[in-house]
Every structure is written in structure tokens, then in C-alpha cells.
C-alpha positions in Angstrom: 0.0 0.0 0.0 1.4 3.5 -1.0 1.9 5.9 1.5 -1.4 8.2 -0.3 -3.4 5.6 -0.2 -2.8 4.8 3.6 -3.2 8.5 4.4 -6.2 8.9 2.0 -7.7 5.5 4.6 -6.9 7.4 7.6 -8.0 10.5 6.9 -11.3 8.6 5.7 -12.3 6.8 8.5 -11.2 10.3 10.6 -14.1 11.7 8.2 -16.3 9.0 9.1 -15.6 9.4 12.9 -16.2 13.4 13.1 -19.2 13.1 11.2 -20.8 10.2 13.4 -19.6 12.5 16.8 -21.5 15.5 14.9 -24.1 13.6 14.6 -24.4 12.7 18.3 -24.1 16.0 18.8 -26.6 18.2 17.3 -29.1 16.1 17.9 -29.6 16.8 21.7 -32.2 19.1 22.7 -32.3 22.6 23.6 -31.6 23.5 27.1 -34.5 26.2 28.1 -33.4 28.9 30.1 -35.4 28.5 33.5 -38.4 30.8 33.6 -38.5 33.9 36.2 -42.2 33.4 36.6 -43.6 30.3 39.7 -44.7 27.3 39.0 -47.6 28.0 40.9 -48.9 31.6 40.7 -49.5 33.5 44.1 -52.6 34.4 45.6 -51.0 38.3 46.3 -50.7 40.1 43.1 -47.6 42.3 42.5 -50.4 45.6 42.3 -51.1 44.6 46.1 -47.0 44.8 47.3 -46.4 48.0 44.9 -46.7 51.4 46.9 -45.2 53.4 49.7 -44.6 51.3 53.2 -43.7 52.9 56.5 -41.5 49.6 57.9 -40.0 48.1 61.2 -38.9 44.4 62.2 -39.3 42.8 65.5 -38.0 39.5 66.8 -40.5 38.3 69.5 -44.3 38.0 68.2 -44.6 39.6 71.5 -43.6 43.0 69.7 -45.7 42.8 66.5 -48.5 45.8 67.7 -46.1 48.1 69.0 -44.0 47.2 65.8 -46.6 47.9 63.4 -47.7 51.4 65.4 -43.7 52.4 65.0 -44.0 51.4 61.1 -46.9 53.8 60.5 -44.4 56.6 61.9 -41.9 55.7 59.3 -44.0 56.7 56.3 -42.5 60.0 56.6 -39.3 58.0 54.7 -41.0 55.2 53.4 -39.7 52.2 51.7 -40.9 52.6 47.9 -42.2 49.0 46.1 -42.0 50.0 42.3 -43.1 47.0 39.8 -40.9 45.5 38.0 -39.9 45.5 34.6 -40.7 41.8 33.9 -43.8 41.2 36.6 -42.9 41.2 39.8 -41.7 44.1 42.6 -38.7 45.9 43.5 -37.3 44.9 46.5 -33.9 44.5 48.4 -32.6 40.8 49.2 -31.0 40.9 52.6 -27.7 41.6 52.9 -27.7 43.5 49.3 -28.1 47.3 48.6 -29.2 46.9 45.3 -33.0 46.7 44.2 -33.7 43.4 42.6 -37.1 42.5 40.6 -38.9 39.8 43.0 -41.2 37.0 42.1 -44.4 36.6 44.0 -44.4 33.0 44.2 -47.6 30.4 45.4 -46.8 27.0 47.0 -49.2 24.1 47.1 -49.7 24.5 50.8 -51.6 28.0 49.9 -48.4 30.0 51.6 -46.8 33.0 49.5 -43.4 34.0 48.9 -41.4 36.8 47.8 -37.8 36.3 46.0 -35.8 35.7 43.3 -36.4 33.0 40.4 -36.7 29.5 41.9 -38.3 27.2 43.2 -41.1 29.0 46.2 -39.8 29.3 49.8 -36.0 29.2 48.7 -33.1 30.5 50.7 -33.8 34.2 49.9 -37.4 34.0 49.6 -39.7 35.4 52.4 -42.9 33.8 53.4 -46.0 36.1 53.9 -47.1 35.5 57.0 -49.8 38.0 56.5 -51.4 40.8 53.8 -54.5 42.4 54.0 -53.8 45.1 51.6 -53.1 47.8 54.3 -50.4 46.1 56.0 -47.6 43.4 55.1 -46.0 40.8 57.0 -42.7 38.9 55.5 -40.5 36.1 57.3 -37.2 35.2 55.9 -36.7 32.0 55.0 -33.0 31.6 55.7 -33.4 31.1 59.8 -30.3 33.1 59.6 -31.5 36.2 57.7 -34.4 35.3 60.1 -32.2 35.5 63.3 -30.4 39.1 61.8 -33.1 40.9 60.5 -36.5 39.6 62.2 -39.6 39.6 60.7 -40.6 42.7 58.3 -43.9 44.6 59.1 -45.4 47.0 56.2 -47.6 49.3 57.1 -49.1 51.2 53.4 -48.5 54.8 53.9 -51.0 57.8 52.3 -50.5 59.0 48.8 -47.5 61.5 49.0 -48.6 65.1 50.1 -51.4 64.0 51.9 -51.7 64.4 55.4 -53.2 62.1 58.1 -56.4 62.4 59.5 -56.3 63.1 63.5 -58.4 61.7 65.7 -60.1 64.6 67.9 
């Protein structure tokens, strides 16, 4: 055999080989990119979170009235909940000072969440423990978050240059 004819076999059954492992290949399907919206939509819509919320944190339920009276006296700098730009809210993960678009998120047991894409009552998520449109309630998920920052009381503060009725 001539030394062309034993490079024209090699090269060949190299041709063969690459085009069998191109084959295997491109025929695998797509990976999708994982979708920011739940699996199972929450009962809270994003229009109920959005808004102006005077806000304070305590750690025993103990403290939870006298929390939510001193979260009515924050309105005056209120934490601002815009919507955002693909669904959900605005909002701060802990430990972050940048605003991050948040999921409202449903889970089979009926509870709702708040946090980033993924599965419902994740690591950064925050359970609502309550929401009645006036106020909010949100525990962290991450008993450690949890233990740092306590649970987050929202109390909805009056359109902007509106003043607050007095009781007489």
C-alpha cells in the first residue's frame, strides 16, 4: 500500500468518525433557560405589594403591635415597592443594597413567597405571614437572615402630600 493511499484511509475513517460525533451531537435538545415566573402563581398580586410602606422588624411576636404602630411613623421616609420591569416588585434581598425584581411565588400549601427566580420558599425568599392590603407581614426564609433581621412589618403609607387624618 502506498503511503497516499494509507493516508487517504486514515483520513477517511477520521471523516467518518467526526461526522458520526456531529451527529451525536446536534441532535440533543435545547436546554431552556429557567423561567422567572412560579410554578404555581401567588394568591398576592404584584399591584397589592407595589406602593409606599412605612416599615420596622421585631424578633419576639410579642412585639408585633407596637411594631406595626412604630411602622406607621416611618412613612415619613417610606420604603418605595415599584413594579418591575418583567412582573414582579422591586425589593432588596438581605444583605444586598441593590433593588432586585422579585417574584411573588404560590406553593401548594396555599403560603406566599417573595424572592428571586426559583423554586417557592427558597433560601432568599420570604414567606408572607400575612397581607391584608393595608399592611404586610414577611419572614425570611434563611433562619439566619431570620435571626439578623426579624420579621418585616409593612404598614401602606397615604399618597404623597397627603396628610393624616387626627383623631379629635
Amino acid at each position: 500500500m502506498s503511503a497516499w493511499r494509507r493516508d487517504l484511509s486514515v483520513f477517511s475513517r477520521l471523516a467518518v468518525f467526526l461526522l458520526a460525533l456531529s451527529a451525536c451531537t446536534t441532535n440533543t435538545p435545547p436546554v431552556e433557560a429557567p423561567s422567572p415566573m412560579p410554578d404555581i402563581p401567588a394568591s398576592i398580586r404584584a399591584e397589592e405589594v407595589v406602593g409606599r410602606w412605612g416599615y420596622g422588624s421585631y424578633h419576639n411576636e410579642g412585639d408585633r403591635a407596637r411594631t406595626e404602630a412604630a411602622a406607621r411613623g416611618q412613612c415619613g421616609q417610606p420604603v418605595v415597592i415599584n413594579r418591575g420591569p418583567g412582573g414582579g416588585v422591586m425589593m432588596y434581598l438581605a444583605d444586598s443594597a441593590q433593588l432586585q425584581e422579585l417574584y411573588l411565588k404560590g406553593s401548594p400549601s396555599g403560603k406566599n413567597y417573595v424572592g428571586p427566580p426559583g423554586p417557592a420558599g427558597g433560601p432568599q425568599d420570604r414567606e408572607f405571614v400575612s397581607a391584608d392590603g393595608r399592611s404586610m407581614v414577611l419572614r425570611w426564609m434563611n433562619p439566619d437572615v431570620q435571626t439578623r433581621y426579624g420579621t418585616g412589618v409593612y404598614v401602606r403609607c397615604g399618597a404623597e402630600g397627603t396628610s393624616r387624618k387626627t383623631a379629635r
